[in-house]
N, C-alpha and C positions, 0 to 999 in steps of 0.2 A: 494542493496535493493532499490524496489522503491518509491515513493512517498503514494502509498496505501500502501502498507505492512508498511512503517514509520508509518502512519497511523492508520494503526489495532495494531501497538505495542505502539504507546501513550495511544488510548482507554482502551487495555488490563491493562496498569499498570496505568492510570487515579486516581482510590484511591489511588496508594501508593503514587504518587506527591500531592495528594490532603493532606493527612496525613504527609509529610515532612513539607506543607507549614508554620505548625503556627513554626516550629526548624528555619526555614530559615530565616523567617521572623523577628524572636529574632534576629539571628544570625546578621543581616544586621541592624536593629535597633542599637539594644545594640553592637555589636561589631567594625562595618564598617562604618557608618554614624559619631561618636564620631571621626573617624582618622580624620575628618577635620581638627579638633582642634590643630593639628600636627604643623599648620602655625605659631599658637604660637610663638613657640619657636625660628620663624625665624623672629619675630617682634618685635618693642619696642610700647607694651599695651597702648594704650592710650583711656581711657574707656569713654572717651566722646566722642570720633570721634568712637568710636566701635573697634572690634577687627580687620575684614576685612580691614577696613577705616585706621588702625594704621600703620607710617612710616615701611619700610620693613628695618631691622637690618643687613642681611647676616647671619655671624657665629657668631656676639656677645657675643649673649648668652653663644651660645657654651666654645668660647674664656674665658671670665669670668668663667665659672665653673671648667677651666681645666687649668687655670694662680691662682688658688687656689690649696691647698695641698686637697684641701676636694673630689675632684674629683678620686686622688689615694685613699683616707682612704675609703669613700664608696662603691667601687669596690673592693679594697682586703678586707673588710667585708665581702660585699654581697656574691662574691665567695666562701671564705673559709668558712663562714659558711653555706652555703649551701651544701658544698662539704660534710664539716662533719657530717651533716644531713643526707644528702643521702646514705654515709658511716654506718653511724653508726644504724640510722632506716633498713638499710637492711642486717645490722650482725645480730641485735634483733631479726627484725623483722621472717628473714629465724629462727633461733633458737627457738623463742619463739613455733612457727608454727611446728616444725619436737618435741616439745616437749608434744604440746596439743596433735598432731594428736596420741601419742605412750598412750596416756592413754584408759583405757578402757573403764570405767565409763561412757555411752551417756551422763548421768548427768551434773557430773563434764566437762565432756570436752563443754558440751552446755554454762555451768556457767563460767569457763574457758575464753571462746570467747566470752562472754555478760561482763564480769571484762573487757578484756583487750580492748573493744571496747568503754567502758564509758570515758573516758579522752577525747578521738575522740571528743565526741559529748559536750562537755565544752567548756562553753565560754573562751576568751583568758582573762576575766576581773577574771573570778574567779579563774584560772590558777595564775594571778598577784597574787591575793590576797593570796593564797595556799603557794605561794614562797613566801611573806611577811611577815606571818605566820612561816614559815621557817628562813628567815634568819633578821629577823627584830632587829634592834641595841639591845633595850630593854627588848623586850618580845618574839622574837624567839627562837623556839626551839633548834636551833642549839648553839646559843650560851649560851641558860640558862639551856639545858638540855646535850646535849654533851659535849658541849667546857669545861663544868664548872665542870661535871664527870671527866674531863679527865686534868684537871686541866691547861687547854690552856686560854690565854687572852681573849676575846672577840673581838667579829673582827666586825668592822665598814663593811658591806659587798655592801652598798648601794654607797661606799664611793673608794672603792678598784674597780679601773676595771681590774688589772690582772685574778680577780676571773669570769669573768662575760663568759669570752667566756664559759667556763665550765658550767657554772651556764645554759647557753641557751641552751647548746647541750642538759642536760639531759633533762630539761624543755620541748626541744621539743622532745624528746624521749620520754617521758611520756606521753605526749600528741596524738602524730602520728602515732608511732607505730603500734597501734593498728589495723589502714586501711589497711595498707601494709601485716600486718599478717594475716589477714581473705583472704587476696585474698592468698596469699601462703597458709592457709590451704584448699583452693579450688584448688588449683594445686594438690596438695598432696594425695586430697581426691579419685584425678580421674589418679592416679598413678595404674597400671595394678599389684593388689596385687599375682602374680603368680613370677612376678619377684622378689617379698622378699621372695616366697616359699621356689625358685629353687636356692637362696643363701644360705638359713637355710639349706637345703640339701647340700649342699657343703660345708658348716662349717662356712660360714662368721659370723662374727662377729656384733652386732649393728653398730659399729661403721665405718667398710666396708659395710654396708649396706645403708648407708647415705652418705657414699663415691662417691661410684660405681653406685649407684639407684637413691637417691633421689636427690642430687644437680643437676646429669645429666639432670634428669627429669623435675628441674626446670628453666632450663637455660632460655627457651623461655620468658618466667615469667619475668623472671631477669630482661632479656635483655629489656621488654617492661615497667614496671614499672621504670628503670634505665633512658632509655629515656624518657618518659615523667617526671620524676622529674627533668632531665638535660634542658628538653626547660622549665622550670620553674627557672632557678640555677639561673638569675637575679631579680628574683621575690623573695621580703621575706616577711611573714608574720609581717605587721605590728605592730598586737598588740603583738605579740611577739618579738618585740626591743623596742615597744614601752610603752607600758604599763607595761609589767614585770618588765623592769627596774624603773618602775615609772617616767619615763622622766626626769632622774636626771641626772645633767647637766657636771657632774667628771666622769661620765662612757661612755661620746660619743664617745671617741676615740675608745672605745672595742665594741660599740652597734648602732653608726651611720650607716645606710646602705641607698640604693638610693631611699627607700621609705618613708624612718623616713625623709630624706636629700629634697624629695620634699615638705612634708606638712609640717616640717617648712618654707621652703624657700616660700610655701603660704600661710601658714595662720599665722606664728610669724611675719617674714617680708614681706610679701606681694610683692614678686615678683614673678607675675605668669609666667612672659618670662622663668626665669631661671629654672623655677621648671619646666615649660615644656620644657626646651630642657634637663634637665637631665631624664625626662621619656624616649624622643624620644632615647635620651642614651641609656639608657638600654632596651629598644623595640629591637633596632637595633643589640646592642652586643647580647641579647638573640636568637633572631632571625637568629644571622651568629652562635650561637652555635651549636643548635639546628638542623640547617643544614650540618653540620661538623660532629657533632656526629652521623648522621642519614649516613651521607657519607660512614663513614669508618666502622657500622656496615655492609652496604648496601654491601660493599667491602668485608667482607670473608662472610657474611649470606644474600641473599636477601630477603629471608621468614622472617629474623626479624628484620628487617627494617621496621619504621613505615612507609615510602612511597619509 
């Protein structure tokens, strides 16, 4: 191609780079200009000479986060609860989804998927408070209206972290849920209904028809919400270790993760070095997952591979 035809195909698509610009432009603001900050973590802060101007450290920081036990506990947090998010939101969520789509009702099934999509859009503060309400020493229901039917002791629950990893999973299953089911009923919706005909015609069963049809049909689905939750698996919702628990200080061991772990380490103690190398931490372990997992779909499926 030469120099004019280049030419006549910039002009041609001229609006559409005109209309990318203000995406890009966030994109490089808010996302790429911040990675400076990255140097952080390789300095000892000294905010009178500035951050640039501050003695350079090496791995220090590093060193210190990882000559601590804290650097294991907020990494097997952050992973396994992640893991069983992603687990468990996409058992729900698939089921919930193959259950609205079977009803007949426009109605209900519209009402249906406006219920299950309200938690979604709640804050994570009235979430806390919902669970507080729940399981509060005094006045929750669990223990003045369950516990006390069923004539079990009352349970300190703010007090107990055996209980909490549970307590988070559903929490955020009640919560989450809900985004990952509307897009599977959108999978679902545009499933080629001749293929449940010509099973009813052969005898199958519901239950071979969600076998053989429906899961097959949503693999691609699967496979892309899967990965995008997996390059998020170092990321956790703050206000959900954070706030749910009420930032009570007996449940860190079951609820510390590496975002709760840097905004203390900035704003209780005020160490912005360390807080920023255990970002850069988890930037980088996320970053090498993300790429790993993208590998080895990329290896039996290239079509569902996100690049």
């Amino acid at each position: 191609m030469n120099k004019e035809s280049k030419l006549l195909v910039y002009k041609k698509h001229f609006p559409l780079y005109l209309m990318i610009l203000p995406g890009v432009l966030y994109l490089i603001i808010n996302n790429y200009i911040p990675m400076a900050g990255m140097i952080i973590a390789f300095k000892k802060v000294n905010f009178s000479k500035g951050i640039f101007a501050s003695p350079f450290c090496g791995l220090e920081n590093f060193k210190f986060l990882f000559s601590s036990d804290q650097a294991w506990i907020i990494t097997r947090n952050t992973l396994l609860y992640n893991l069983a998010f992603i687990l468990v939101n996409m058992v729900i969520g698939i089921a919930i989804a193959i259950l609205i789509t079977q009803i007949r009702s426009k109605k209900m099934k519209k009402l249906y998927q406006s219920a299950i999509l309200l938690p979604f859009l709640m804050s994570m503060v009235i979430l806390s408070y919902i669970v507080y309400a729940m399981l509060s020493a005094e006045n929750g229901m669990i223990n003045n209206s369950i516990l006390k039917a069923l004539r079990i002791e009352p349970v300190q629950w703010y007090q107990r972290p055996e209980y909490w990893p549970f307590i988070l999973v559903i929490a955020n299953c009640w919560k989450g849920v809900g985004y990952g089911c509307l897009i599977y009923i959108a999978t679902l919706i545009g499933i080629d209904p001749t293929f449940y005909e010509a099973a009813r015609l052969d005898g199958a069963t519901k239950w071979q028809e969600i076998k053989k049809i429906t899961l097959p049909c949503m693999v691609p689905t699967i496979i892309t919400l899967l990965l995008l939750s997996i390059g998020r698996i170092f990321y956790s919702d703050f206000g959900l270790f954070y706030q749910v628990p009420m930032n009570s200080g007996v449940l860190l061991p079951t609820t510390n993760v590496i975002d709760t772990y840097v905004y203390r380490a900035l704003i209780e103690q005020g160490n912005i070095s360390m807080s920023s190398a255990a970002g850069v931490y988890q930037s980088l372990v996320g970053f090498a997952v993300v790429m790993v997992s993208n590998w080895v779909v990329r290896r039996s499926d290239k079509e569902k591979a996100l690049f």
